[in-house]
Steps between C-alpha positions, in 0.01 A plus 500: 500500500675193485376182631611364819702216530398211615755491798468887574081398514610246713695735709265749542204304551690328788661858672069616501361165657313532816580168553853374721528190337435602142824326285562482195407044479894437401560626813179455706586352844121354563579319124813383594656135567225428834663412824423140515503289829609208436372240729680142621250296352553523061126411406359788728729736312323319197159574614570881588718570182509218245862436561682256782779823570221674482266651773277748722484878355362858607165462490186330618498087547202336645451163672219379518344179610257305782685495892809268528627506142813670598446851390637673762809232497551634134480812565785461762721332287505807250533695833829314603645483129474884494640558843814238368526711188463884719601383896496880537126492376152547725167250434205718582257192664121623493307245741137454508514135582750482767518131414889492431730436791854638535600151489386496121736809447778305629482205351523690157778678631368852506632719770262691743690793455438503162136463499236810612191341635189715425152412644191588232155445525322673227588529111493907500747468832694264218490767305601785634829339664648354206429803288670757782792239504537497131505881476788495735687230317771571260606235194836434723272368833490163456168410677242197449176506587297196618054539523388180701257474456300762280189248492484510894488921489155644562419850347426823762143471442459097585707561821289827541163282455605227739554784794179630443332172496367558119423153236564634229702426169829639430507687176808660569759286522540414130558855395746580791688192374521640168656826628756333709612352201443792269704760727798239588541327204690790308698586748626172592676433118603924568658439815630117411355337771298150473185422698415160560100437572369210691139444395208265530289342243155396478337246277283610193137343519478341129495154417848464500576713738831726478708644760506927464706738729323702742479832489331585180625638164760801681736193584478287189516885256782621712758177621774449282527142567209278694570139620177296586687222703390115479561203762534122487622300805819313469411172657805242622358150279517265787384678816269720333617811750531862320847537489448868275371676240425533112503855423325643120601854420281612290558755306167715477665840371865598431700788286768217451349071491257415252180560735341073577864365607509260748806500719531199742688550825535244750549509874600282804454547861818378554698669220276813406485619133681211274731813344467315125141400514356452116815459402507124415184470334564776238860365447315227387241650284798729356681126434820638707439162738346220379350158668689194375364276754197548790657657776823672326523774328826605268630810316422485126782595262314798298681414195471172424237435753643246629533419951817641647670464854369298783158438615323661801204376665246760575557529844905587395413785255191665655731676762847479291644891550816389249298350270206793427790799513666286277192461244423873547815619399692225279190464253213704315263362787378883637479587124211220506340608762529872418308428137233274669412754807593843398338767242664612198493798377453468129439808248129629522524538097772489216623796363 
């Protein structure tokens, strides 16, 4: 008998599968170009994909981090650039904190219309919601899912013991954690759909202590990408008075950025989310901008090294929209940041 071909294998192999999504991988949806979000702000689409047009994809992303360190404002933001990308799409809002006021929808310009609000209280209630919704789902439905907060869910047994009046430990909640994650996360790449998890972390108890994301090993095995989310006050010199906020991204797991990045992003109360935070300071440790005086900053000529153009103080070029979409697009700028942040994917072993 003579031996199959390879594409008749192929062929047969794929008309016997069990499986709906079984493709051949040249022509595999789930290995296909991802959907990316791309989100307003180019060092965010850094931190989820290595790459300034870069961005969110299908999958799990977790943010973690102490209260007030913007989590849920992140979060949003994705939200909005996915709606401005699909206006026709639905974010799927699960609420245990009820902490976030319509008022913080608006001002991120997110539509109420385009936004299911869904109260939860335990993790299996968690769950069994998103699972039913992803069954329903097809690839086409564009749909984002927000968790806020996963660290503020209780399992059924906790809530179960505090009716009944019963001290005791929670043994529980750690495994049902791990299933929610287990029984989504497939699905969610299947059915192209990205989940965005707000999360808390608590401090480790050596020496020098570290911060770890609650929840035990199910989140940390299963999330594609985990942020643990630092904070430094932005302080106005003279008056002293908090005028914003430092923000660290730190990168403590991701398919795409080399995993101990640290992405700053600033943040006014007046102006919000400074669109080109980080920008300036690794311009300058790329040598695209250089320091001729204190104060100024200049472009750098990159082949002679030598200053170019006029000088901008730092106050001029912190905020400057024409100057940053010019240096992401007229230069090899993103290709600097795209070798410093993102993973390559090198041969395993030679031939």
């Amino acid at each position: 008998m003579a031996k199959a071909t390879k594409s008749a294998l192929l062929q047969k192999i794929l008309e016997n599968t069990t499986i709906d999504e079984a493709e051949s991988l040249t022509d595999s949806k789930i290995y296909s170009k991802k959907d990316m979000i791309t989100t307003l702000v180019p060092m965010i689409n850094v931190a989820l994909s290595g790459n300034v047009d870069g961005g969110l994809v299908p999958g799990s992303t977790v943010l973690a981090g102490p209260s007030k360190h913007f989590k849920t404002g992140f979060a949003l933001l994705m939200a909005q650039s996915f709606l401005a990308k699909y206006p026709e799409g639905i974010i799927l809002y699960y609420d245990s904190e009820f902490g976030t006021p319509k008022s913080y929808f608006t001002s991120f310009g997110i539509p109420f219309d385009s936004v299911v609000h869904v109260p939860i209280s335990t993790v299996e209630q968690l769950r069994h919601e998103i699972a039913v919704q992803l069954e329903t789902l097809d690839r086409t439905d564009k749909v984002l899912m927000i968790v806020d907060s996963l660290g503020n869910l209780a399992s059924k047994k906790e809530l179960e013991d505090a009716i009944d009046g019963k001290d005791v430990s929670d043994m529980t909640r750690a495994k049902m954690i791990k299933s929610l994650f287990r029984t989504i996360g497939p699905k969610l790449v299947i059915k192209d759909v990205p989940l965005i998890v707000v999360n808390h972390t608590y401090k480790t108890l050596e020496m020098f202590s570290k911060d770890v994301v609650s929840g035990g090993t199910g989140v940390t095995y299963n999330a594609d990408n985990i942020w643990i989310l630092g904070r430094q006050q932005d302080k106005d010199e003279k008056t002293k008075s908090i005028e914003g906020y430092n923000f660290i991204i730190n990168i403590n797991k991701s398919r795409y950025v080399k995993e101990g990045s640290k992405i700053p992003i600033s943040l006014t109360f007046e102006g919000g989310i400074n669109k080109w935070s980080g920008l300036l300071d690794l311009a300058v440790e790329g040598l695209y901008i250089g320091k001729p005086k204190k104060g100024s900053y200049q472009l750098i000529d990159r082949k002679n090294g030598e200053y170019v153009g006029k000088e901008f103080k730092e106050d001029d070029i912190i905020n400057n929209k024409d100057f940053w979409t010019g240096m992401l697009k007229d230069n090899d700028f993103p290709e600097f940041l795209k070798d410093k942040y993102q993973l390559k994917t090198a041969a395993i072993i030679e031939a």
